[in-house]
C-alpha positions in Angstrom: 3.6 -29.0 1.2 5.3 -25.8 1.3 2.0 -23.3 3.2 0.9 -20.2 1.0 1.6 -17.9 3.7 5.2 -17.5 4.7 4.4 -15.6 7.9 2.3 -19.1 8.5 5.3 -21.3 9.8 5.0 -25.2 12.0 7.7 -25.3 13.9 8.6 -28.9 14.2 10.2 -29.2 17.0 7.2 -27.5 18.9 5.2 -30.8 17.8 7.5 -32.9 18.8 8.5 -31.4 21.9 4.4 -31.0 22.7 3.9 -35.1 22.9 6.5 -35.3 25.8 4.3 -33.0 28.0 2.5 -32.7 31.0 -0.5 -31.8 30.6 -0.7 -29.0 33.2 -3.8 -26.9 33.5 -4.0 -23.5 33.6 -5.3 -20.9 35.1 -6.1 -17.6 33.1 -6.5 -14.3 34.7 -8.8 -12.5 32.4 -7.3 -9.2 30.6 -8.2 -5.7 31.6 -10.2 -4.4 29.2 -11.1 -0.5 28.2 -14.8 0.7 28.8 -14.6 1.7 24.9 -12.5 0.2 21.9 -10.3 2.5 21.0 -11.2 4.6 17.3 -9.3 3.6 14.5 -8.7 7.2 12.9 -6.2 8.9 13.7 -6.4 12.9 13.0 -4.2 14.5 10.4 -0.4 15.0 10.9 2.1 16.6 8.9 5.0 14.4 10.6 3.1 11.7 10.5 5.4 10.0 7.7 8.6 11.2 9.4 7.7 9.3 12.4 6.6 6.4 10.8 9.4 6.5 8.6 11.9 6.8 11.5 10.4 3.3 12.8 10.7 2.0 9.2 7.7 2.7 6.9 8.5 4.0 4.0 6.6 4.6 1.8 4.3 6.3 4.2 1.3 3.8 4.6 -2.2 5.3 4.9 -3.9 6.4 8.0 -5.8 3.5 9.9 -9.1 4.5 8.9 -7.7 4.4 4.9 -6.5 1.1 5.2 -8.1 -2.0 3.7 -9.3 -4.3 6.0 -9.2 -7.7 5.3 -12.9 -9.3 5.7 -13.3 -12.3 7.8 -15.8 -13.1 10.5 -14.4 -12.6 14.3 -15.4 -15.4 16.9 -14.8 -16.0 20.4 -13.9 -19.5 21.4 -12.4 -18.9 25.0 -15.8 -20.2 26.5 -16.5 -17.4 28.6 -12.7 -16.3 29.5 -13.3 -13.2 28.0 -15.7 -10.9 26.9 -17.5 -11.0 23.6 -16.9 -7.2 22.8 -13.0 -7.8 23.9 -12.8 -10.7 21.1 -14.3 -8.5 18.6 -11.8 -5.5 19.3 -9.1 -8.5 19.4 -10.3 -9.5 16.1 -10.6 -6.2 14.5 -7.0 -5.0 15.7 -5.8 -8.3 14.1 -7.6 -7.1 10.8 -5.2 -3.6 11.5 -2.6 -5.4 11.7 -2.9 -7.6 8.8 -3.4 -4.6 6.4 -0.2 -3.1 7.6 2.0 -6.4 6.8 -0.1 -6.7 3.6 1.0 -3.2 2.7 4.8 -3.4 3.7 4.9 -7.0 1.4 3.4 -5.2 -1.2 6.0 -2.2 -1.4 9.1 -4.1 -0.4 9.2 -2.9 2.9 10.9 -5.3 5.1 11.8 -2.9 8.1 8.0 -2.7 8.8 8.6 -6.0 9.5 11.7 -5.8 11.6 11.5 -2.5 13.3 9.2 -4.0 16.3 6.0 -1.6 15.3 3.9 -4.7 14.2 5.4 -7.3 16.0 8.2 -8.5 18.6 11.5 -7.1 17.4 13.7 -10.1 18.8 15.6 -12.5 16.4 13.1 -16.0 17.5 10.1 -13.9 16.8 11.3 -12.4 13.0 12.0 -15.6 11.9 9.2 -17.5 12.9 6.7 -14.8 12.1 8.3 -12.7 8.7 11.6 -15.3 7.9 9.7 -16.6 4.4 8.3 -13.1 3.8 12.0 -10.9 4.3 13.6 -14.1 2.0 11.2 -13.1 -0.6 11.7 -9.4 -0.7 15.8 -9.6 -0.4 15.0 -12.4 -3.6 13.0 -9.6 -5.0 15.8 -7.0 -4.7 18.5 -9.1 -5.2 17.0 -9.7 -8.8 16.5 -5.8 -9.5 12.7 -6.3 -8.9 10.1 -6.0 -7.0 8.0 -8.6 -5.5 4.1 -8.8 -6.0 2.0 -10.2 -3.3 -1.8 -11.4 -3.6 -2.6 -12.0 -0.2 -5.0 -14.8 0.4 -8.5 -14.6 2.4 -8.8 -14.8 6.0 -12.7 -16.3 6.5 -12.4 -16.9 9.9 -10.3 -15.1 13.1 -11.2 -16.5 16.7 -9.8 -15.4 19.8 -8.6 -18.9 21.5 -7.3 -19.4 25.2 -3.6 -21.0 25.1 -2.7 -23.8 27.5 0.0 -23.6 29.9 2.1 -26.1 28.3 1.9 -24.4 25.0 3.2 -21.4 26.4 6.2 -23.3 27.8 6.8 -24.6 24.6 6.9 -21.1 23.9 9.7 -20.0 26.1 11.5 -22.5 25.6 12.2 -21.1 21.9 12.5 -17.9 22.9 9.7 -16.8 21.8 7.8 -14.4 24.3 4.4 -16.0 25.8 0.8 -15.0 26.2 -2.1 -16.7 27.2 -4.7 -15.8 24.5 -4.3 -15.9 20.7 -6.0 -16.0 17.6 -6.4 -18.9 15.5 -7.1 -17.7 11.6 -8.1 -19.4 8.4 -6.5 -18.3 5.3 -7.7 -19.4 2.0 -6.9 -19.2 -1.5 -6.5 -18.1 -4.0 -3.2 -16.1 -3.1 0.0 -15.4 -5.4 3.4 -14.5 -5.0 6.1 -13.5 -7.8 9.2 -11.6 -8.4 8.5 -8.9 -11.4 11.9 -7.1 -13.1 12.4 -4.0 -14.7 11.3 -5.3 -18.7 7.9 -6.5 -17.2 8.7 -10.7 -16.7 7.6 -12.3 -14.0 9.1 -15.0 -12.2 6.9 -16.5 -9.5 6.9 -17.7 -6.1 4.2 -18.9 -5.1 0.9 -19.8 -6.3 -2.3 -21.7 -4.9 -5.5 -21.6 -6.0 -9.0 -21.6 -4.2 -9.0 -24.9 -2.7 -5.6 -24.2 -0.6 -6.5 -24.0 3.2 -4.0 -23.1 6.0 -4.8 -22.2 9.5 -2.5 -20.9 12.3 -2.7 -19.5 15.8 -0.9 -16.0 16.3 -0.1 -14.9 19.8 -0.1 -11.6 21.4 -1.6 -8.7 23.3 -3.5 -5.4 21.6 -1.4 -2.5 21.8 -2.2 1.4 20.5 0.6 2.4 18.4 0.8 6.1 17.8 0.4 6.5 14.2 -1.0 3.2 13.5 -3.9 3.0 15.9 -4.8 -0.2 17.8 -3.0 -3.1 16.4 -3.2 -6.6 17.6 1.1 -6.7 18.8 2.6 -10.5 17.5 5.2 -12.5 19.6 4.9 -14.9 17.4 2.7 -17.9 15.1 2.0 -21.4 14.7 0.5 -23.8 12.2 -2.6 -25.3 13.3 -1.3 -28.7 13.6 -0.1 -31.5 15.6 -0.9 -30.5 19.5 -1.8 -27.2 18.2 -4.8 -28.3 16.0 -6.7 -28.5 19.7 -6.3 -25.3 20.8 -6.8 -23.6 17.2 -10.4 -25.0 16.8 -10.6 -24.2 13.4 
């Protein structure tokens, strides 16, 4: 079954590759964390748009504190390797993040996607985190359309401590590492379709509210200038296989 989120990709030869290793422990320095999460607003600016648009959003997307959040309860399942308050900023800046890529699928914009704001810019990390999503906006152009995107619900986001061996697997597909991540739910319903100029739509994808996918994005939370704090992807798996362990979901 094909998963309702494109961005939410099992790479198979990370399963495979998983049952052949060693299970080595490891150890985790805890992250550095500010006295104070960083606000969300960001104050007014005439060349805001410019500079977004120069690291490819355009449209201009709203400021931070304009932007929809989606809702879904933020947990910390690192038993103690970090902070409470850290996993909620974690959580929230995952939220920021999400509304970003939910607005650049919604207006077409795939060089959000590439341009390295969101997310490693490298060729491993686009097409295991946006390869399903940029195929369905060029589908979308291609066709002289435009591509409509309900996004599905996220009831659950929990900061999760990676193993060593899992970040191997990592490297090893050239995928950058790091040694938390957040494991997230996404429910249906969610919908994806191709609308043309004289109003028919074609779709994509469609699943209703029974459809359950879960997968663990990796990363590090980074304030972007423009954007505000953002939780910064190197990449995502499905929670399956050896995954499904460290996912907890």
């Amino acid at each position: 079954m094909r998963l309702f989120r494109s961005r939410l990709r099992l790479l198979v030869v990370l399963i495979l590759g998983l049952s052949a290793c060693e299970g080595a422990s490891s150890g985790h320095t805890p992250p550095k964390v500010p006295s104070s999460a960083p606000s969300v607003a960001v104050s007014a600016d005439p060349q805001r748009c410019a500079r977004l648009a120069k690291r490819g959003f355009t449209p201009c997307p709203p400021t931070p504190d304009k932007m929809a959040l989606p809702s879904t309860t933020i947990r910390n399942a690192t038993n103690g390797a970090i902070s409470d308050a850290t996993a909620q900023q974690w959580g929230r800046a995952f939220q920021l993040t999400e509304a970003y890529y939910r607005w650049a699928m919604q207006n077409g914009d795939r060089s959000a996607l590439t341009s390295g704001t969101l997310a490693d810019p490298s060729l491993q990390a686009v097409g295991n985190l946006f390869g399903g999503d940029l195929k369905d906006i060029d589908r979308a152009t291609q066709a002289g359309g435009v591509l409509v995107y309900q996004p599905p619900l996220t009831p659950i986001t929990q900061v999760v401590v990676i193993p060593a061996d899992l970040q191997d697997a990592m490297k090893r597909q050239g995928l950058m590492a790091s040694a938390y991540g957040l494991a997230v739910r996404f429910t249906g319903p969610t919908r994806r379709s191709i609308k043309t100029g004289d109003g028919k739509e074609t779709e994509i994808l469609v699943k209703d509210s029974s459809a359950v996918a879960d997968g663990l994005y990796w990363g590090e939370l980074r304030m972007v200038p423009d954007l505000g704090p953002i939780w910064f992807e190197f990449g995502n798996y499905g929670c399956q296989g050896s995954v499904l362990n460290v996912c907890q979901l």
